[in-house]
N, C-alpha and C positions, 0 to 999 in steps of 0.2 A: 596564628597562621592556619591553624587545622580548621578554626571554626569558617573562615575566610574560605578556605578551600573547601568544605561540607557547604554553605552558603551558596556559593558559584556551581556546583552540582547539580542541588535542588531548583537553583533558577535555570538550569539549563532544562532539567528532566523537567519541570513544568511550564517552562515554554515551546517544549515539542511536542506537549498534550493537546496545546492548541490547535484545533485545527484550521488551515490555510485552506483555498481556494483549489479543487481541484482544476485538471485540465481535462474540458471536453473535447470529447472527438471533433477534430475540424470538418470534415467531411462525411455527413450522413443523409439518406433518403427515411420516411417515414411518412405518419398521417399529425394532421395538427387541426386543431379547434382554437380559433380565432373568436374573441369578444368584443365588443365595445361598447357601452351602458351610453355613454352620449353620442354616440353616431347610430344607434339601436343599429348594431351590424353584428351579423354575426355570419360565420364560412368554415364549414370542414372543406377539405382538399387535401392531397399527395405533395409532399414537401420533399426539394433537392436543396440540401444544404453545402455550400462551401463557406467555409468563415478565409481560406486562405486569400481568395479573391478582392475583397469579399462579394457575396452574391447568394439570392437564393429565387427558387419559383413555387409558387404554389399552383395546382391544378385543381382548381376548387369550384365549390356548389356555395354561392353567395346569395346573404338575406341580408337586402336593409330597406326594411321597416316589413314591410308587406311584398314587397316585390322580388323575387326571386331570379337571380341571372350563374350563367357557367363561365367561369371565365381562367385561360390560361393566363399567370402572370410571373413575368422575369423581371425583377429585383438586382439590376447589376450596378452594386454600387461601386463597384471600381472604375466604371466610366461614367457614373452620375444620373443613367439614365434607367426606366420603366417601361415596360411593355406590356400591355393590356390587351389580349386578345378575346375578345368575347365571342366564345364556343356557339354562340346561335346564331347571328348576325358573321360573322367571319371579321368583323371591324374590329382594327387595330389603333392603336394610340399610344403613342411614343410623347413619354413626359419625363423633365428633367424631375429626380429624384430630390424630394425637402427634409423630407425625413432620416437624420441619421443612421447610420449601420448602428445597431446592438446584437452582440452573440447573444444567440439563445441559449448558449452554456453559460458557466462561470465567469465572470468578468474577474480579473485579475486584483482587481480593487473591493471585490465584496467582502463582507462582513459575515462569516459563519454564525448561525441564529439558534441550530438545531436540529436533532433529527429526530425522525420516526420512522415503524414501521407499518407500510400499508400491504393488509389480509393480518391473517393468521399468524399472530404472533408465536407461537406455541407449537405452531405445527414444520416439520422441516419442506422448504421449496414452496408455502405456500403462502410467501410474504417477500418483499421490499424494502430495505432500508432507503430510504430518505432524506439527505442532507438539503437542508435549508439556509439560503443566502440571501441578501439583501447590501442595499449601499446607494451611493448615487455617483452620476456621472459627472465628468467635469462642466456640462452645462446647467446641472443643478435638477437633471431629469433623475427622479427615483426610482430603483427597479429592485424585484426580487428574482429568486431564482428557487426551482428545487430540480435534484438530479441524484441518478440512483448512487446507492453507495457498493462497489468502490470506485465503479468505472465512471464516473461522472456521466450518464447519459441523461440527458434534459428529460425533465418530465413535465415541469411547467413553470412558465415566468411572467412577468407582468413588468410594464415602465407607467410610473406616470409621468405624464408632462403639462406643465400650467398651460402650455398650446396646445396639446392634441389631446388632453384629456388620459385616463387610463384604457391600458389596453390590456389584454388577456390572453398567451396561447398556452395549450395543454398539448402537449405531444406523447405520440404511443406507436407502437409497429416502427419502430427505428431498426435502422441496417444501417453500419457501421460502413462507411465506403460511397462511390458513386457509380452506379452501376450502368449508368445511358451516358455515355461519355458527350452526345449532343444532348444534355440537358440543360446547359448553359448557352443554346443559340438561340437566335431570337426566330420568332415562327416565322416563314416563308410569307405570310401577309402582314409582317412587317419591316421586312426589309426595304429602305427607299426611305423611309417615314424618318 
């Protein structure tokens, strides 16, 4: 009986060593760096995050291939749709959204990988711990993840998908919150559309 009971202990104290998926912040604004190797695209921009919605926009400076455009873009996937405002021309373009919502935090379902620390390991306050995730979705699209430790704040993730190919963002300058409360309407030259 004692060994039974020393047994159930151990299994317990080394299954909460494991560690489980944190939860990221639902709600945050910051800067992001967008990739994609077979659309040669690539876009920094100012990112308004809501995962409650879900929804997000990017206010970005976009390259794909050679050609360079500014474009505001609202991402509300809780009514299905896109808004594309391109910053030099003022033309808007209202599209039904194909691409699924992914949190750029933790997905609930990931697989803890590992972590690190980026700078100075050695030195106090001049380093990052780094937890590393990975998994795939119930569409069979695969994604990683990494996000600071403890507070989970996205640092950078990736999905691939046999339809769209991989994709890449790297996020920095995160603020915790929403702080333009009309950041989630659609711009005044698309409304109608």
């Amino acid at each position: 009986m004692i060994r039974l009971v020393a047994l159930s202990v151990l299994l317990c104290v080394v299954s909460a060593q494991v560690p489980r998926p944190c939860v990221s912040p639902k709600q945050w604004e910051g800067r992001v760096v967008t990739t994609d190797r077979k659309e040669n695209f690539f876009r920094i921009g100012k990112i308004s995050y809501d995962e409650y919605a879900p929804r997000f926009r990017i206010i970005e400076e976009e390259q794909l291939g050679s050609q360079k455009d500014y474009y505001d873009v609202l991402y509300l996937h809780n009514v299905g749709k896109e808004y594309r405002l391109n910053l030099k021309t003022r033309q808007c373009n209202v599209t039904a959204l194909t691409r699924p919502f992914r949190p750029f935090g933790v997905p609930p379902m990931a697989n803890f990988t590992g972590e690190a620390t980026v700078g100075a390991a050695g030195i106090p306050g001049e380093n990052v711990i780094i937890e590393n995730f990975n998994g795939q979705f119930s569409d069979g699209d695969k994604f990683f993840g990494d996000v600071t430790y403890p507070d989970c704040i996205p640092v950078a993730n990736g999905v691939f998908s046999e339809k769209y190919g991989f994709v890449m963002n790297s996020f920095f300058d995160i603020n915790v919150g929403i702080s333009d409360p009309m950041a989630f309407v659609p711009p005044r030259e698309c409304i109608g559309r």
